[in-house]
Residue, then its C-alpha position, 0 to 999 in steps of 0.5 A: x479429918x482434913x486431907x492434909x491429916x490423912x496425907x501425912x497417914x499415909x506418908x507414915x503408913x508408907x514408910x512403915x509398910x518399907x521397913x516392914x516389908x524389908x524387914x520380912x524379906x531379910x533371911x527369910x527361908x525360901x518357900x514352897x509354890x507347891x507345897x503351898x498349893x497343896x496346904x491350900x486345898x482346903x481354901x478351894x471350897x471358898x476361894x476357888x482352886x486358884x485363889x479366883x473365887x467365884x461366889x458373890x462376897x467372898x474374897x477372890x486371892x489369887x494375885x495378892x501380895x504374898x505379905x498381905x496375905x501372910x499378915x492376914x492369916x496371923x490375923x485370923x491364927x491370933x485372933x484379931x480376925x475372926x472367921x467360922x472358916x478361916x480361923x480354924x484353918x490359921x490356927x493350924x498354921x505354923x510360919x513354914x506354912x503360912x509363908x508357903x499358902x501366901x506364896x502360892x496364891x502371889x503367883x497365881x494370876x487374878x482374873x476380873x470377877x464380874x461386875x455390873x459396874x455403872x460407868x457415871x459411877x465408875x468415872x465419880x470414884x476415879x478421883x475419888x481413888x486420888x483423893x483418899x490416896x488409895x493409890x498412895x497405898x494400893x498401887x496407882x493401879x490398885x493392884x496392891x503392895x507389901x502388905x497392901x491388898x489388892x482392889x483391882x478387879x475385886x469382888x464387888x460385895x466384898x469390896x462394898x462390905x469390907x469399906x462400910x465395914x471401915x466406915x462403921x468402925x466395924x472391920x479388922x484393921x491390922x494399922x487403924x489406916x482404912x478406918x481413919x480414911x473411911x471417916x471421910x468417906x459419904x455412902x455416895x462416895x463409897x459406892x463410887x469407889x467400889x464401882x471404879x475398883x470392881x471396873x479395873x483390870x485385876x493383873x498387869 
């Protein structure tokens, strides 16, 4: 796949993520913070009570854009991901709440999980980032958009798994975007990348 391929991907991908997210905010029912919190008690197990999980692997989700994480939710409620905990708890979600759970996490502030991150490593995967457009898609700071997750400050197993998971063809992926541009990408590389993105600062 040539760079100029995944560039007009992205540039697609882009374009859809707008309609998409406009269409998602036009006459949407204002949600609950608090309501979301509660509904979200169960995830504290995991995730931790503020969405900033602290075992390695799991996915910390506090700060993600309230988007990406409702579209996930309707991923592991439908089916098209699958979790021993995760899909038991969406399929009992109705729109309300997985409006409110996504939304209470969004304003929730992300802290960095610890890394012991290389910094020959760290500095390969900063233009790496550029390269692959991650920050066409992510955010320049990867702090995620829309329904674009964020990688900033991410747990570094998780990130590790989740982009040889793209890489093997192995990973849920809600557009077929992460898969296509993993393609491209060496184990070097993904290692790289994860350094520098475990490396970033999770908030503004």
């Amino acid at each position: 796949m040539t760079s100029r391929s995944v560039a007009l991907a992205v540039l697609s991908v882009i374009a859809l993520l707008g309609a998409l997210t406009a269409a998602a905010t036009t006459g949407t029912p204002a949600v609950d913070v608090e309501a979301g919190r509660r509904k979200a008690e169960v995830c504290a197990q995991c995730h931790g009570p503020d969405g900033n999980a602290t075992a390695p692997g799991t996915p910390s989700i506090a700060g993600m854009p309230a988007f990406y994480t409702h579209w996930q939710l309707i991923m592991y409620r439908d089916g098209r991901r699958r979790d021993p905990q995760m899909t038991p708890f969406a399929e009992r979600l109705g729109e309300g709440d997985l409006a409110d759970v996504a939304a209470f996490y969004a304003a929730q502030r992300a802290t960095a999980r610890p890394a012991s991150t290389d910094p020959a490593r760290v500095a390969a995967g900063r233009p790496l980032a550029e390269k692959f457009h991650c920050t066409s898609c992510h955010g320049p700071r990867l702090l995620g958009q829309g329904q674009v997750p964020r990688l900033a400050g991410q747990d570094f197993d998780y990130l590790m798994k989740r982009l040889s998971g793209y890489k093997a063809k192995s990973a849920s992926d809600l557009d077929g975007m992460m898969t296509m541009v993993a393609q491209g990408l060496t184990a070097a590389d993904i290692e790289s990348l994860v350094h520098f993105m475990a490396s970033l600062p999770p908030a503004p």
